[in-house]
C-alpha positions, -999 to 999 in steps of 0.1 A, spaced: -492 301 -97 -471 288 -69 -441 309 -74 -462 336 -78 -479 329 -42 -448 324 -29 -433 351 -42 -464 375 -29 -458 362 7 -424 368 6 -431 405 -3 -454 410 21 -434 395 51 -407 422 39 -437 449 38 -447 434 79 -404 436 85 -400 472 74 -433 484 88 -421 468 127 -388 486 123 -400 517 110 -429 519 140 -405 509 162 -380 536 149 -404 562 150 -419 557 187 -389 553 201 -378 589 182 -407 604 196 -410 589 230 -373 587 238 -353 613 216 -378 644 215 -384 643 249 -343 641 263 -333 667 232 -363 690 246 -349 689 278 -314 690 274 -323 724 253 -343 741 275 -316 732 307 -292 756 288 -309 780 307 -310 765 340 -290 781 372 -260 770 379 -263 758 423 -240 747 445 -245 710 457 -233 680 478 -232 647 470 -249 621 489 -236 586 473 -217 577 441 -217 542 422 -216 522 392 -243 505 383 -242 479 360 -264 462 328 -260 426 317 -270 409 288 -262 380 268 -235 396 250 -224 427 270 -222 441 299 -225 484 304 -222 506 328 -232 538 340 -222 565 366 -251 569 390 -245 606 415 -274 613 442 -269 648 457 -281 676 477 -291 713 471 -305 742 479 -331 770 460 -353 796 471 -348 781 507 -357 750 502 -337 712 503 -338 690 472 -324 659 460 -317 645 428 -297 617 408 -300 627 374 -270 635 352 -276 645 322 -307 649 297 -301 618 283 -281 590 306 -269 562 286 -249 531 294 -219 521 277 -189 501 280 -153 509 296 -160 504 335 -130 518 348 -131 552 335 -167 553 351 -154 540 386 -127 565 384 -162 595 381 -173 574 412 -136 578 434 -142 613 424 -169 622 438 -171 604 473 -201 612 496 -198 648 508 -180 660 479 -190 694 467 -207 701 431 -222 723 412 -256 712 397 -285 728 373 -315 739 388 -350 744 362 -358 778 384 -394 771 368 -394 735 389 -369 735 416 -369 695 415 -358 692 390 -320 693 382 -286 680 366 -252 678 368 -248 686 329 -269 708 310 -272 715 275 -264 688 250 -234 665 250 -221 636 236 -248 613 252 -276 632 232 -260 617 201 -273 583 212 -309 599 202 -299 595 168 -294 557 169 -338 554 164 -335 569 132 -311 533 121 -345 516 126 -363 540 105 -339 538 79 -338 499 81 -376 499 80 -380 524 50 -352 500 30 -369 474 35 -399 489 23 -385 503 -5 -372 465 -11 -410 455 -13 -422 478 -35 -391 465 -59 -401 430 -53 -437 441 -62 -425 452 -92 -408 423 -104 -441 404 -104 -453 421 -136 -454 405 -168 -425 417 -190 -454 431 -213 -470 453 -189 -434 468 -190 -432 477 -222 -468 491 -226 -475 524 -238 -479 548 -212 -477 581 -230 -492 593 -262 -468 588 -294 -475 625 -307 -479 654 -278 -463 676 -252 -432 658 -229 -432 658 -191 -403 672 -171 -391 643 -147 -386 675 -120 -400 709 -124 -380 741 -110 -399 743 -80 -397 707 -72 -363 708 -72 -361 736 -51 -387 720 -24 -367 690 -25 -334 707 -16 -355 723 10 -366 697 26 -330 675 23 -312 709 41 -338 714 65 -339 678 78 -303 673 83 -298 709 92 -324 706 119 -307 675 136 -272 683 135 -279 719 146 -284 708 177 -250 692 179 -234 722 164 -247 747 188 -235 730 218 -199 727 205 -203 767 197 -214 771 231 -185 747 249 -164 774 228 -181 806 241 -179 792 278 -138 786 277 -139 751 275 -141 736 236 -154 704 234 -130 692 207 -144 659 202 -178 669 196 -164 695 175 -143 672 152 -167 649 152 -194 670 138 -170 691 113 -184 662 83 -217 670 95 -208 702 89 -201 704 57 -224 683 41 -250 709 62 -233 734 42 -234 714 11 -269 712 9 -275 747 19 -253 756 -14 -275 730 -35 -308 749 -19 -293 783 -29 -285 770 -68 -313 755 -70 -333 792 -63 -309 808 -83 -321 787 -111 -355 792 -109 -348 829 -133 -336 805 -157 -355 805 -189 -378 769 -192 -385 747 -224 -418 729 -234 -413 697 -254 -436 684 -281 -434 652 -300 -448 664 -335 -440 628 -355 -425 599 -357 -422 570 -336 -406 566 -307 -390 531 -309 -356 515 -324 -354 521 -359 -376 552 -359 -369 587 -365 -385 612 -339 -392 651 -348 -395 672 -316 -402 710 -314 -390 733 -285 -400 766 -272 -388 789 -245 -407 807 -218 -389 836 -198 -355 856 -205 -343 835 -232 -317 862 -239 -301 849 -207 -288 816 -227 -254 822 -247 -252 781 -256 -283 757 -257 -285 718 -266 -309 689 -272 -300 655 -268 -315 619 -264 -297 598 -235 -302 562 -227 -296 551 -188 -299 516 -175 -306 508 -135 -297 476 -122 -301 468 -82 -276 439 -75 -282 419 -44 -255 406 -26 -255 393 9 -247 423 29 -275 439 9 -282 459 -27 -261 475 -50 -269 504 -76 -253 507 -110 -263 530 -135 -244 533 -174 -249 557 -200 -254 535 -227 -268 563 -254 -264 599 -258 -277 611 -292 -274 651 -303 -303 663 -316 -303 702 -320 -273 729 -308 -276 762 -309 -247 785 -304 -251 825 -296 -286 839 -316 -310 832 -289 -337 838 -313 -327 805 -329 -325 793 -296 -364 806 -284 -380 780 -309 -374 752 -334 -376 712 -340 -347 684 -338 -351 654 -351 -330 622 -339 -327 585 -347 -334 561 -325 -305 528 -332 -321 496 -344 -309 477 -315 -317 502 -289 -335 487 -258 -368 497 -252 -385 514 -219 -387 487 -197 -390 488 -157 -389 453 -140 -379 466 -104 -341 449 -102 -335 465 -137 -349 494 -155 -339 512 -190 -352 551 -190 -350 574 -219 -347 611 -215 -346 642 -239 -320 665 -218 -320 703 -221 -293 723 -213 -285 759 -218 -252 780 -206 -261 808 -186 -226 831 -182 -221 837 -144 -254 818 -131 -266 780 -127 -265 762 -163 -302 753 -172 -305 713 -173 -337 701 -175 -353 662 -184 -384 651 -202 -398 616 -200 -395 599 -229 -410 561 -238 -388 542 -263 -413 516 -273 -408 481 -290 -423 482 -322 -449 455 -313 -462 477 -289 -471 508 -310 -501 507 -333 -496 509 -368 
């Protein structure tokens, strides 16, 4: 009981850790990044004025362990007749290390110097030196470290939560022995969830990407920013591909799974029937087969590490060019004697799944899994 206390507290003080950095990830996202990205957006359209600077310096930031710097410019201008003045930079000024290149900005631009600024014709009093988005706006990225620290370390919890249940809970039935099979993803699942994944990273570094276009369209590419987001890039593109396949496949024909007898656990012999739904014709090659995957999350001191093996791939049915023998029909496969059973104890988890594939010439392959629960014979009723 005291292990188990312990153990409880220690979850939750992971749940209170991962719920302060993800907060704290989040507000500063929405306070700080949102409201700098908004602006340095909207100041692409800002004139372009003519302006004088009043004073230049450094200005300095200690802590404990650094010290940073930052280029601070008050100037002068005029719009629609009237004198303003202003020290802002850019949308989102940022302090950093390397104090000489920022005193070299500061012998620059000496009082009196002249400049050219960026007036919000909507606001006059409002200016900067740089519009658009540069390489300071990437520094709006860094709150999303906390969210991801705080979402890992929930995610930790909820695998530490699962370790507390008895090993027999594990290995209780959870689906009926004789009935239809449950897809782990359904077609349209997959496609919202390539959505979503292309949409979110897409969304952020398309900010990023459209300045560097833009540096390029004024005469003066940015080459950093655009080497720098070329990996971006292409993973952008990546998941845009994977959104496309993924829609592509939804003419694909489907399968529905049925366990009609049997038992599903080692040493027994499980019958399962098939049948297609939509353009079956499409299919020149279909298969059926049983595959055994074990999960294990390894902690180590700089954190977690996932392996995954293949310990079991069983054929059940193949079908090869008559898609009517390929619209319906039964497989039956036998489970090994020493074949692990379903178990899921958080750090380490064995999942059995009855794969479908089908070829589809010049289209995305069908590949599809159903659920299924390999049970230890003490567990199943007689």
């Amino acid at each position: 009981m005291e292990a188990t206390a312990k153990r409880a507290r220690g979850v939750a003080a992971v749940f209170v850790f991962g719920g302060v950095f993800l907060a704290a990830g989040l507000a500063m996202f929405w306070f700080f990044t949102v409201p700098a990205w908004r602006l340095a957006w909207e100041s692409r359209g800002w004139v372009s004025t003519p302006a004088t600077v009043v004073a230049s310096e450094v200005r300095q930031s200690r802590s404990r362990e650094s010290t940073t710097y930052r280029v601070r410019i008050e100037y002068r201008y005029r719009y629609g007749g009237r004198e303003y003045a202003s020290d802002r930079g850019s949308a989102m000024p940022v302090n950093s290390s390397g104090y000489e290149a920022k005193a070299e900005v500061v012998r620059r631009h000496p009082s009196g110097t002249p400049i050219t600024c960026f007036v919000n014709p909507a606001n006059p009093g409002e200016a900067l030196l740089e519009r658009g988005f540069g390489w300071s706006s990437l520094f709006g990225l860094m709150p999303l470290v906390f969210v991801g620290l705080g979402l890992l370390a929930v995610r930790v919890g909820l695998s530490a939560g699962k370790g507390e249940r008895n090993p027999a809970e594990a290995l209780a039935p959870v689906v009926k022995e004789v009935g239809p099979l449950k897809a782990a993803a359904s077609p349209g699942e997959k496609v919202l969830g390539a959505f979503l994944a292309a949409v979110i990273w897409n969304g952020i570094t398309g900010v990023f990407v459209a300045e560097a276009v833009a540096s390029w369209a004024r005469g003066r590419p940015d080459w950093m920013l655009t080497i720098f987001m070329l990996p971006f890039v292409l993973v952008g593109v990546g998941l845009i591909a994977l959104l496309g396949y993924t829609l592509l496949a939804l003419r694909n024909p489907r399968a529905a799974l049925r366990v009609e007898s049997g038992r599903a656990c080692p040493g027994g012999t499980l019958r399962v029937a098939w049948e297609f739904t939509g353009t079956v014709s499409r299919l020149r090659r279909m298969g059926i087969f049983l595959e055994g995957v074990e999960d294990v999350t390894i902690r180590q001191q700089k954190g977690t590490r996932q392996e995954r093996a293949v310990f079991a791939r069983l054929p059940m049915a193949e079908v090869d060019g008559s898609w009517i023998e390929m619209a319906r029909g039964t497989a039956e496969v036998s489970i090994p004697r020493d074949a692990p059973p379903t178990f899921d104890l958080g750090n380490a988890r064995i999942r059995w799944t009855i794969r479908v594939w089908g070829e589809v010439p010049n289209w995305p392959d069908l590949l599809d899994d159903y659920e299924l629960r390999v049970e230890s014979p003490g567990a199943l009723k007689p």
